[in-house]
N, C-alpha and C positions, 0 to 999 in steps of 0.2 A: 699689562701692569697698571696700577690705579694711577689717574690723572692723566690715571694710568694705560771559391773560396779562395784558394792561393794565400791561406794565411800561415802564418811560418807555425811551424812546430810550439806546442805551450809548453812549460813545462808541467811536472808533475805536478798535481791537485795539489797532493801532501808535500812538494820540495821545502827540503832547510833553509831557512831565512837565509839571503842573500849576505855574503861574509863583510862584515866591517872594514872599513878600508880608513886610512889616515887621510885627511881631506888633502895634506902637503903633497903627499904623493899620487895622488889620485888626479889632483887638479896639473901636476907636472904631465901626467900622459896624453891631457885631455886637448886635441888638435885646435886650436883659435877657428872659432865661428865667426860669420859676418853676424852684424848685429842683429836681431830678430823685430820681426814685424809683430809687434802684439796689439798693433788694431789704434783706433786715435782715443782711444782712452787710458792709457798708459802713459805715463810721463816719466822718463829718465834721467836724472841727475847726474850729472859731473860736475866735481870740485873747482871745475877748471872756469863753471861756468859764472857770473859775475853774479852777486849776493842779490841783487836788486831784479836782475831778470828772473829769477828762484823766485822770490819775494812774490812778484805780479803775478806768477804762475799758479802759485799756491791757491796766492788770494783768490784771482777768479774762480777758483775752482769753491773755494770755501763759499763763497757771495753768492755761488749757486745750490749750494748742498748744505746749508746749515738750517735749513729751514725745509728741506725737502723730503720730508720722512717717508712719502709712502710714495716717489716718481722712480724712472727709470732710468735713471742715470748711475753709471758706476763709475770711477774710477782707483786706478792705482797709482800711489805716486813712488819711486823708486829711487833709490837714492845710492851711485856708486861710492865704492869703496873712497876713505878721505874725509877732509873736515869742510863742513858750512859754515858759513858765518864765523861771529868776533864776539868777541865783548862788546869792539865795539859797535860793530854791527850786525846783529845778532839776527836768527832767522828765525820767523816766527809761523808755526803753519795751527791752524787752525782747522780741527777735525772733525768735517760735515759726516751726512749721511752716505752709507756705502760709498767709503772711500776707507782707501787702506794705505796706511804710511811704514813702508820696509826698506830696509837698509839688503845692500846688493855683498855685502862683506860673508866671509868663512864665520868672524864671530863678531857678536855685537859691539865688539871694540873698534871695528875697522872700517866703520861708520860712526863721526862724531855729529850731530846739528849744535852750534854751540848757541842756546836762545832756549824754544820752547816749541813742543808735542800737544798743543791745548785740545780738551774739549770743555765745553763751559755751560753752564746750565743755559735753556732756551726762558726765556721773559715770556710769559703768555699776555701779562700785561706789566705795568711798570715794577707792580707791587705781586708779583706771583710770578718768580722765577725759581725751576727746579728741572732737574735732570733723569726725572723718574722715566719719560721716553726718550732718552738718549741710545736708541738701538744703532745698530747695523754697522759697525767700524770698527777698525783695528789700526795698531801700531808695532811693528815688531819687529826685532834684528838690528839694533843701532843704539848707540850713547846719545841720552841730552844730557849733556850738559847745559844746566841751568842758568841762563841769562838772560838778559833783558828787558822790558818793558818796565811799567813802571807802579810805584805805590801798592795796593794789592795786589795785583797781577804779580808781582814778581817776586812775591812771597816763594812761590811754589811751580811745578809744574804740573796743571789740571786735567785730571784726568774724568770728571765729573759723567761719566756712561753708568749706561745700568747694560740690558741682559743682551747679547751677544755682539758687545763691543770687548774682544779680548786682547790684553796686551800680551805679549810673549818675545820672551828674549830680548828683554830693554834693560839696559844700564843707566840707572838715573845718577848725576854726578852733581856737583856744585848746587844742590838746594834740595830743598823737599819734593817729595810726590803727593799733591792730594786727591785724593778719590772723588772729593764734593767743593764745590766752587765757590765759596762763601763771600766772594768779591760782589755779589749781587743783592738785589731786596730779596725776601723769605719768598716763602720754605726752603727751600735748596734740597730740597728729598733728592735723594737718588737709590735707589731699587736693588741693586743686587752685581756682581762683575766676575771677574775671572781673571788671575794673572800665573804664568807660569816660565819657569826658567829665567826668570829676572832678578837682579839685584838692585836697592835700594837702599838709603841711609832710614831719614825719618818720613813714613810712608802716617799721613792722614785721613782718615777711616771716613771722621765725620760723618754724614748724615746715612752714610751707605748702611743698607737694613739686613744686606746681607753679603757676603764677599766670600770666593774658594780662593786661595794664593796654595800654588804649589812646586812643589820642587827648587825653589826660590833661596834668593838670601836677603834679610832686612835689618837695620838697624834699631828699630822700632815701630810700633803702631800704635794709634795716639787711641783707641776707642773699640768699642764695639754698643751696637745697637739692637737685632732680634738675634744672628746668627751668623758667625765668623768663623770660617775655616781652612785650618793652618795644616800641609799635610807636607812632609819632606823638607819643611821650611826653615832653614839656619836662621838664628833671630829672632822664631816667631814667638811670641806670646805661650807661660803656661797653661794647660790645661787647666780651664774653671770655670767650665758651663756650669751652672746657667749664670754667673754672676763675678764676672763679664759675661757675657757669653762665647767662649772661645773654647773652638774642639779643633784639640790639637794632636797629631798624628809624626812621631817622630820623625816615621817614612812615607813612602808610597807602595804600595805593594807591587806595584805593577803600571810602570808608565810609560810613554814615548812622546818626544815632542813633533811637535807638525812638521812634514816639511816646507822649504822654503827652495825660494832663487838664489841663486852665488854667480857671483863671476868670478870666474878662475884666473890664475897668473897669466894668459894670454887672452885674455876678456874674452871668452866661452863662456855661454850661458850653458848653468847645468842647475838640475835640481838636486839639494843634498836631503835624505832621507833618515834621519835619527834615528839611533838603535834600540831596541826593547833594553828597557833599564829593571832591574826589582830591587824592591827595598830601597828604592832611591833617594835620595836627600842634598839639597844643591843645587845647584847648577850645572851645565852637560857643558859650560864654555869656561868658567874660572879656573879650570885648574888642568889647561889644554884643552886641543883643539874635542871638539860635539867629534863622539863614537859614529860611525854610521857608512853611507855610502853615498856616492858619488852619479847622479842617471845624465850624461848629457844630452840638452836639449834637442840633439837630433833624435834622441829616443821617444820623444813625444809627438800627439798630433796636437799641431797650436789649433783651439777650435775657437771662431768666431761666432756669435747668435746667430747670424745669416746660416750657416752651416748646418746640414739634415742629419736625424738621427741616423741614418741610415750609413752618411758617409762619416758619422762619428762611430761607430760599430763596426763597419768596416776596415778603420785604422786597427781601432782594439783587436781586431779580429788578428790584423797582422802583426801583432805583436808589439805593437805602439802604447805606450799610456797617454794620457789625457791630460791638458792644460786649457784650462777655459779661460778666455779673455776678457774683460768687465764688458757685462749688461745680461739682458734677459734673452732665454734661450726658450722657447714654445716648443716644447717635449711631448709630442705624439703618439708616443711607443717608449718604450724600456730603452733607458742605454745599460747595456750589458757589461760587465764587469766579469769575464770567463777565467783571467788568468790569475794563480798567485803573485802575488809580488806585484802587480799593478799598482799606480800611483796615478790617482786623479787631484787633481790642483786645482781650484778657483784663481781669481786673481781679481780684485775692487769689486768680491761681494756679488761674484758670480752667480747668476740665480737661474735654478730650471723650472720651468711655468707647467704643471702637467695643462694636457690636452684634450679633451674627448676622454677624460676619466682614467690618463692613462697611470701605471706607474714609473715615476720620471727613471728611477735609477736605482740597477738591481744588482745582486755580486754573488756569482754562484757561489759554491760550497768548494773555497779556495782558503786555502792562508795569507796572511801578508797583504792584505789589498789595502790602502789607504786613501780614505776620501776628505778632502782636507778644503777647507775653507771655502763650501758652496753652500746655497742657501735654497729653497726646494718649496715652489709656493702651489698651495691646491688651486685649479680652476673651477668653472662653472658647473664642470659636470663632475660628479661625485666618482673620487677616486676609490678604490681598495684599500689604497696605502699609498705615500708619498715615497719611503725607501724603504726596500728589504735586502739583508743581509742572510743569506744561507735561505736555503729551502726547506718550506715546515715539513714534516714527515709526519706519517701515521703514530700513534705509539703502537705498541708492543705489548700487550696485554696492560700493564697499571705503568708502565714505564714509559714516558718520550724514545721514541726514537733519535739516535742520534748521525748525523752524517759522516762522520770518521775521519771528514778533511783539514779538520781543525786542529792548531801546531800553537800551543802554551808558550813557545818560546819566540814564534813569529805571528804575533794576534791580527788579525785583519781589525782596523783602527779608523774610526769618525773624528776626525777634530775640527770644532768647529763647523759643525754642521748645525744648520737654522731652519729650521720649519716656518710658515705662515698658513692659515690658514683666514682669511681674508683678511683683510688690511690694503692692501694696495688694489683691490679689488673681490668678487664676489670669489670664494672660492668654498669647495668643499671636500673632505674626504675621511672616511671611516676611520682612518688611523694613519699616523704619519709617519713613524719607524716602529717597524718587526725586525727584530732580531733571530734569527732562528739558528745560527750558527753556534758553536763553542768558542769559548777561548775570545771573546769579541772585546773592545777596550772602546770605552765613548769617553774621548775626554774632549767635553763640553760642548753639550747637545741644549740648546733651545727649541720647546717646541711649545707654535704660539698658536691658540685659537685667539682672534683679534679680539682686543674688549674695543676697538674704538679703531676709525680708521672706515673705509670704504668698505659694503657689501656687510656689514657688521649685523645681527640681529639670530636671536636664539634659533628661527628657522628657515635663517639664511645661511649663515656659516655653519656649518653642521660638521661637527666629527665629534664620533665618540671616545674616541683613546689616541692620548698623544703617544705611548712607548708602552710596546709592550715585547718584553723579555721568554724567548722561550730556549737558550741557549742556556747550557752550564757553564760555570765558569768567566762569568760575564761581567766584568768593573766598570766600573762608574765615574770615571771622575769627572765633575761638576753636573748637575745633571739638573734641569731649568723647566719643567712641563707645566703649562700655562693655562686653564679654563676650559679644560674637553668635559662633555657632555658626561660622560661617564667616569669612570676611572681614569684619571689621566696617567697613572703607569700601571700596568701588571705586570709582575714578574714571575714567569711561571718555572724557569730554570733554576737549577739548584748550582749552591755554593757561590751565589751572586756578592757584590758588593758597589756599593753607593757611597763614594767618598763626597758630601755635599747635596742635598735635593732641596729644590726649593720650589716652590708650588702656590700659583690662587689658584681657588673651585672657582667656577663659574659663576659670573657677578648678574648674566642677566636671563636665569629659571625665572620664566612667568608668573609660577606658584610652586607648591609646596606638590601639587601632583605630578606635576611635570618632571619631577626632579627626585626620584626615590624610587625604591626597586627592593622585594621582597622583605617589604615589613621595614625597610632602614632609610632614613630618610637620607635624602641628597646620596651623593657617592663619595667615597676615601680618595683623597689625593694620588695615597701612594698602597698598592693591594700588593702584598706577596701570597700568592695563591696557599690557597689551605692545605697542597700536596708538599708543598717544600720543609724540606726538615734541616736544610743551613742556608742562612740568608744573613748579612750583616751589613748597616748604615750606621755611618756617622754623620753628623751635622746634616737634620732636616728640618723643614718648617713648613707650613700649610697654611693658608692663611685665607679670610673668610670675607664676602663683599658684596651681599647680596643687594644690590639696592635699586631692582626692579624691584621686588616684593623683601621687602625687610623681615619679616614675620617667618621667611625659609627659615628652617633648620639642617644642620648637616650632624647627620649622628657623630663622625668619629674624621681628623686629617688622616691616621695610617691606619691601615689593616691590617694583622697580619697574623699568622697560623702559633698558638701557644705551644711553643714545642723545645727545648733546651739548644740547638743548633740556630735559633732565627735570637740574634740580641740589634737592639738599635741603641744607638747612643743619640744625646745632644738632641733629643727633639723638641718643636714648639710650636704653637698653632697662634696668631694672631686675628682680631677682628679691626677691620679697616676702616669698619662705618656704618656695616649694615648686617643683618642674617644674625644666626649664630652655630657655633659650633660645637659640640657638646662635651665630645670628648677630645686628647691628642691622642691617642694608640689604642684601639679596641673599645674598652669601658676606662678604661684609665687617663688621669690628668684631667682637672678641672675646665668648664667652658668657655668659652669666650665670649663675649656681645657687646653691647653699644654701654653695655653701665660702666666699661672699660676699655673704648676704642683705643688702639695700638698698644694694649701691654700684653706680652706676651702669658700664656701657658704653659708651662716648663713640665717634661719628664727626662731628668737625665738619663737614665736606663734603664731599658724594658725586656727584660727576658734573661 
């Protein structure tokens, strides 16, 4: 961004989604666990515990990670069921890098912080403070209630992140939410975000260029700036791309929230697993308790970074899912993902390092497997792919083959999964998610070829495709792919859809040869292959920054096959500073360039 064997019995490939269960009754059966060892990066809260030893806990943690964008430190902080803090003494945490703030409650009520969830823009110097790299954190499953601190600060509660900092399942109470931290000297930019299953009063947009809120409830939003998207959203804004810019979607056609940690009525740690929802609109906790199912934590392997793939494929193997515990994990081989209904968990930003060019983390051709808040960085030596879902198959004379395992009503689902491809180091790899599977659900996927950051340079970091789509039936919601050499998505599966894309081409092509391919200069953000005859996006944008060589051009942001089944909504192409970009969609919609830095190119609808 600019600035920027003996393993038990599996079940069936194809099994029916595992039955819904009431969490009330689900957590009554569930035996009391002794507490769980999740490693000394984990921190657990009780109510019980005095405001001020909370307070110093936080802070150190913050004093270390607010300024630590590309180290190796994770943390979780956790927080049981019950209320923190006062009015008058209110608890104030502050949200660094790869750290995650979740509440241990059934629903985000049963967790109150009475104070403040901040993140705030970072100061590069006194006079140049913005939040346009505020990556890698989250906040999820818990009420702030809004209190404390003072003068601006307590306007609001800040949430000032850009691209894979997602909030989910927050209750904001007693004041505002803003998106951008305007308690500082300028710019206060901030980049793009993601919130989902959250309610909110008056929700401040501000500087943000681009935002998906979904499934959600709000009582307003103060702005829009390139591209704002509202999809199942009580509250949200009408439909009036481009001017505001907001595309707005009654429902969702197809969602499910992440899962999370619970403690049950006899403090049993278990994971609770949300249910496929369609046509959703809401919240999954205001009106009772989140649909879904109940895994307890004896059903998982707790895995440590110390831990070999070998004895984490080994658990899997016997019928175990996966909980990763914060830090970085050096992934030498595939972890294998064989069974339906598997649940793999991150926990503060859990990240897999591939190894010797391996691919980190793979999911046969199952239903139901959920991989849910891990982050997946390329190495030294040039990988394949960073994750693949289902295996590609030959076609079939003009047709993809497809694998038969795939269940429309139990989608195997990415949330919250993070790509890097250098940034904390040198790394590389061809492509960072293949999807090959049917029926797959990414809600919200970042993937980053590094514009800045450690190992960073056009023929250092090397990948040419962030996402590429070969599954039918394949939804998108939020979807974030960031500066890959080539196409940064292709979609070659039919009957896809992309609820939100947002996209830069690549800021540092040497020249104008470097960077084009059969006659077209540069490459399209976003390609839906020329075989597909139904493809639908709402809310995308692409945006342009060439400022190794300014003089680049890039023919067209999307690509995509002229055929009555493929329509896109809400699209726009922006220039940042440098390059230009000629077209938004095919031949159509005017160019962008420096006689116009940051106004947008607007095509509401194309096909």
């Amino acid at each position: 961004m600019l600035g920027v064997l003996g393993a038990a019995a599996a079940p069936a490939a194809n099994a029916a989604p595992p039955p819904a269960m009431n969490p009330a009754v689900n957590q009554a059966k569930t035996t009391p666990a002794p507490a769980p060892d999740f490693g000394p990066n984990v921190r657990i809260f009780d109510p019980g515990m005095p405001v001020a030893a909370i307070q110093a806990e936080v802070d150190a943690i913050a004093a270390k990670q607010v300024d630590d964008e590309m180290g190796t430190n994770r943390y979780s902080l956790l927080f049981k069921p019950g209320t923190y803090g006062s009015p008058e003494t209110p608890l104030i945490i502050q949200v660094g890098y790869s750290t995650e703030v979740a509440g241990l409650g059934a629903s985000p009520t049963d967790v109150t912080i009475n104070g403040h969830v901040d993140t705030y823009n970072r100061c590069l110097t006194a006079d140049n403070c913005i939040a346009l790299n505020n990556f890698w954190r989250s906040v999820s499953n818990l009420t702030i209630n809004v209190t404390g601190l003072e003068g601006c600060r307590s306007s609001a509660n800040f949430w000032a992140a850009s691209q894979a900092s997602p909030m989910r399942r927050v209750n904001i109470t007693g004041g505002n939410l803003s998106l951008m931290d305007y308690c500082t000297a300028g710019p206060q930019y901030a980049s793009g975000g993601f919130i989902s299953d959250s309610k909110a009063g008056t929700v401040i947009n501000g500087s943000q260029q681009q935002y998906l809120v979904r499934d959600s409830s709000i009582g307003s939003w103060s702005n829009g700036v390139w591209n704002q998207v509202f999809s199942g959203v009580n509250g949200a804004p009408a439909q009036s791309f481009p001017n505001p810019p907001y595309t707005t979607l009654a429902s969702t056609p197809v969602s499910r929230e992440k899962p999370y940690l619970v403690l049950d009525s006899g403090g049993g740690y278990n994971v609770f697993v949300p249910s496929v929802r369609k046509d959703s609109a809401g919240t999954t906790w205001e009106n009772g308790p989140t649909a879904g199912r109940s895994i307890p934590l004896s059903d998982f392997f707790v895995a440590r970074p110390t831990d070999s793939v070998q004895t984490i494929n080994s658990q899997l193997a016997r019928g175990k899912n996966l909980l990763l515990t914060p830090g970085v994990y050096d992934i030498d081989r595939s972890i294998e993902v064989k069974r339906a209904n598997t649940v793999v968990l991150g926990l503060g930003m859990a990240t897999l390092t591939a190894v010797d060019g391996s691919v980190p983390l793979t999911v046969a051709d199952v239903p139901g497997v959920e991989i849910a808040a891990v982050t997946v960085d390329a190495g030294e030596k040039n990988s394949p792919a960073l994750l693949r879902v289902g295996t590609q198959r030959a076609a079939k004379g003009n047709a993809r083959a497809h694998n038969g395992w795939s269940d429309p009503a139990n989608p195997t689902t990415l949330h919250d999964v993070f790509f890097r491809i250098g940034g904390p180091h040198v790394g590389k790899a061809s492509l960072s998610l293949e999807v090959n599977s049917d029926d797959v659900l990414l809600d919200h996927i970042w993937a980053w070829r590094a514009d800045h950051g450690n190992g960073v340079g056009w023929t250092t970091n090397t990948a040419d495709n962030g996402v590429i789509i070969n599954g039918d039936n394949v939804t998108a919601t939020g979807l974030f792919v960031e500066h890959y050499q080539q196409y940064n998505v292709i979609w070659n599966g039919e009957r896809g859809k992309t609820i939100f894309f947002q996209n830069e081409l690549p800021y540092d092509a040497p020249n104008q040869a470097a960077w084009q391919h059969d006659g077209v200069l540069g490459w399209a953000g976003y390609k839906v292959a020329d075989s597909v005859r139904t493809h639908e996006l709402w809310g995308g944008g692409s945006y342009v920054y060439n400022n190794v060589d300014p003089t680049i051009h890039a023919t067209r942001g999307f690509e995509v096959p002229v055929t009555p089944g493929v329509k896109l909504h809400g699209l726009l192409t922006v220039n940042l500073g440098a390059g230009t970009l000629d077209h938004v969609v095919n031949d159509t919609g005017a160019a962008v360039s420096t006689d116009a830095v940051g106004v947008p190119s607007y095509v509401a609808d194309f096909g």
